[in-house]
MIZAKE-381344 format. One record per residue (C-alpha): residue in three letters; x negated, y negated, z. Coordinates in steps of 0.05 Angstrom, whole numbers, padded with zeros to 5 digits, always signed. Example, Ala and Ser with C-alpha at 12.3 -4.5 7.8 and 13.67 -1.06 7.14 Angstrom:
! residues 2
ALA-00246+00090+00156
SER-00273+00021+00143
//
This chain:
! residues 156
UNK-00260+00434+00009
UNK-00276+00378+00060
UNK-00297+00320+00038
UNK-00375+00312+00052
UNK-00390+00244+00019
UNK-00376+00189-00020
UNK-00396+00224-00083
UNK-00327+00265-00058
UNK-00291+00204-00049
UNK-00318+00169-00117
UNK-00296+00235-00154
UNK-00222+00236-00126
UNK-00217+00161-00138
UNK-00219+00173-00217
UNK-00187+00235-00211
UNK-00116+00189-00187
UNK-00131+00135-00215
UNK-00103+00154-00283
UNK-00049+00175-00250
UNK-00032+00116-00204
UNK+00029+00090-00239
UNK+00058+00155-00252
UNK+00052+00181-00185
UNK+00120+00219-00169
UNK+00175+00204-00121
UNK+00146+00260-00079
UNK+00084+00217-00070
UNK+00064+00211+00000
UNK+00070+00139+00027
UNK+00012+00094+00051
UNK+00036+00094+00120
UNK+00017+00178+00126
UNK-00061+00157+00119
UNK-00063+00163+00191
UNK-00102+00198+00248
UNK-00115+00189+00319
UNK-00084+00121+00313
UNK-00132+00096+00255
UNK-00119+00081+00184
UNK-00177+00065+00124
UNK-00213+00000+00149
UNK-00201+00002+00215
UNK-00266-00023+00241
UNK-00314+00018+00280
UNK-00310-00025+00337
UNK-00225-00005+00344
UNK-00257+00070+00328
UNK-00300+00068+00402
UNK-00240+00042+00429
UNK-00194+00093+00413
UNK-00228+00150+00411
UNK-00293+00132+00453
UNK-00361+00163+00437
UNK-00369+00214+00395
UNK-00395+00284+00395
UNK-00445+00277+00344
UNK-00458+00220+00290
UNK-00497+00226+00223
UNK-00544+00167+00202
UNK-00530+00098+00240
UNK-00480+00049+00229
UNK-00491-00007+00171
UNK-00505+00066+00137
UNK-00483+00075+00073
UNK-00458+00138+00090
UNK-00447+00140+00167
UNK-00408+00196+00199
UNK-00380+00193+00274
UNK-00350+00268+00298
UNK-00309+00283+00343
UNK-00278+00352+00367
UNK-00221+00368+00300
UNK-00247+00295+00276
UNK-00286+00272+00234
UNK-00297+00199+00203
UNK-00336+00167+00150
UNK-00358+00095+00148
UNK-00371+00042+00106
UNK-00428-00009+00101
UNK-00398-00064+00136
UNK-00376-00017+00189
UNK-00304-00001+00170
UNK-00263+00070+00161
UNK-00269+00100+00095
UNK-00241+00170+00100
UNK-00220+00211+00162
UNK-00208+00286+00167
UNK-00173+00326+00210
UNK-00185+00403+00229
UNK-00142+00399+00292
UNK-00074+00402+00312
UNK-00086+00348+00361
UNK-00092+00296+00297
UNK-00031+00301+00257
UNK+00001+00251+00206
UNK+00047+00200+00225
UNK+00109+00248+00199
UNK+00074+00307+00238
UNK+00040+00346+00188
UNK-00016+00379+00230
UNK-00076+00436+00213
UNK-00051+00494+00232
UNK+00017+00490+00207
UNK+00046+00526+00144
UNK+00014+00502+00077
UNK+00086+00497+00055
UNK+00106+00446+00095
UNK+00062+00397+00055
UNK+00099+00424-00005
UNK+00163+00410+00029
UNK+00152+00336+00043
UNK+00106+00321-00027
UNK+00113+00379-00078
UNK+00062+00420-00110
UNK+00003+00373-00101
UNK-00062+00374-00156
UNK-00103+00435-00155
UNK-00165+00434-00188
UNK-00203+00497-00233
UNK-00263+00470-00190
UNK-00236+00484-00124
UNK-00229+00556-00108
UNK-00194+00539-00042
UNK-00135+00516-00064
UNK-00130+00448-00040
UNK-00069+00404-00048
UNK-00089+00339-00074
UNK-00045+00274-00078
UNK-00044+00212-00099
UNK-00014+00153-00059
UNK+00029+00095-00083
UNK-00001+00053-00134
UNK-00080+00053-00107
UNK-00134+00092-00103
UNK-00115+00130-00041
UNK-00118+00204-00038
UNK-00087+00256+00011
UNK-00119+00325+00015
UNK-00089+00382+00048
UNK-00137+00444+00055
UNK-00110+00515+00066
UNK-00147+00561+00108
UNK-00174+00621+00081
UNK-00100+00657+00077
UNK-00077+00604+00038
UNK-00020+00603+00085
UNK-00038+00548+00142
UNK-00066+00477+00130
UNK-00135+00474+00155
UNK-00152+00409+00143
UNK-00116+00338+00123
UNK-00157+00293+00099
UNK-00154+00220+00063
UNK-00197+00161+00036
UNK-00175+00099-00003
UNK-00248+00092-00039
//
């Protein structure tokens, strides 16, 4: 399930952050919430710089929930203009270790375990927590369950 909004985002953020000090060994580190170069609160002006202008856009920034898409990427903003969550649906945007969509599901379970499912999600997705914040991972399978369609993070 991609993440949409920031109801998504508020929702994950209590979801981990019971679980913050006992996140395992396994846990993926802060440096992985990565994409194209940009990290959570990266401002939108080092977004344009990077990446240029996007495809599309939803609402206008200073939005609350302002969205800039590109082709496999898509970004959400905050108010004051920073980088809340980014998701990626293309194998051009990997992770800093080189987990990218379109690679086996399992090698997310190689590098950080089983992951959180939830009884809400019928798709599957691997959820996990990061360090000792807020910060969520989400890997999405595609529909075979067998390739990563999507990786996906916030720190709300």
């Amino acid at each position: 399930m991609p993440i949409r909004n920031g109801y998504a985002i508020v929702l994950m953020s209590l979801l981990f952050a019971g679980q913050a000090g006992a996140a395992p060994s396994s846990a993926p580190p802060r440096s992985e919430l990565s994409l194209a170069g940009l990290k959570t609160d990266d401002s939108l002006d080092l977004v344009r710089k990077k990446l240029g202008e996007p495809e599309s856009t939803v609402g206008a920034p200073g939005d609350h929930h302002y969205l800039l898409i590109y082709r496999g990427l898509r970004i959400e903003m905050t108010e004051p203009d920073r980088i809340r969550m980014l998701e990626s649906t293309s194998p051009r945007y990997c992770l800093p270790s080189g987990l990218c969509p379109g690679q086996p599901l399992d090698e997310a379970r190689k590098r950080w375990g089983k992951g959180e499912t939830y009884d809400s999600d019928s798709s599957g997705t691997l959820n996990y927590g990061v360090g000792e914040d807020s910060c969520f991972l989400q890997i999405e399978p595609d529909w075979s369950r067998q390739l990563i369609r999507s990786v996906a993070f916030a720190c709300p």
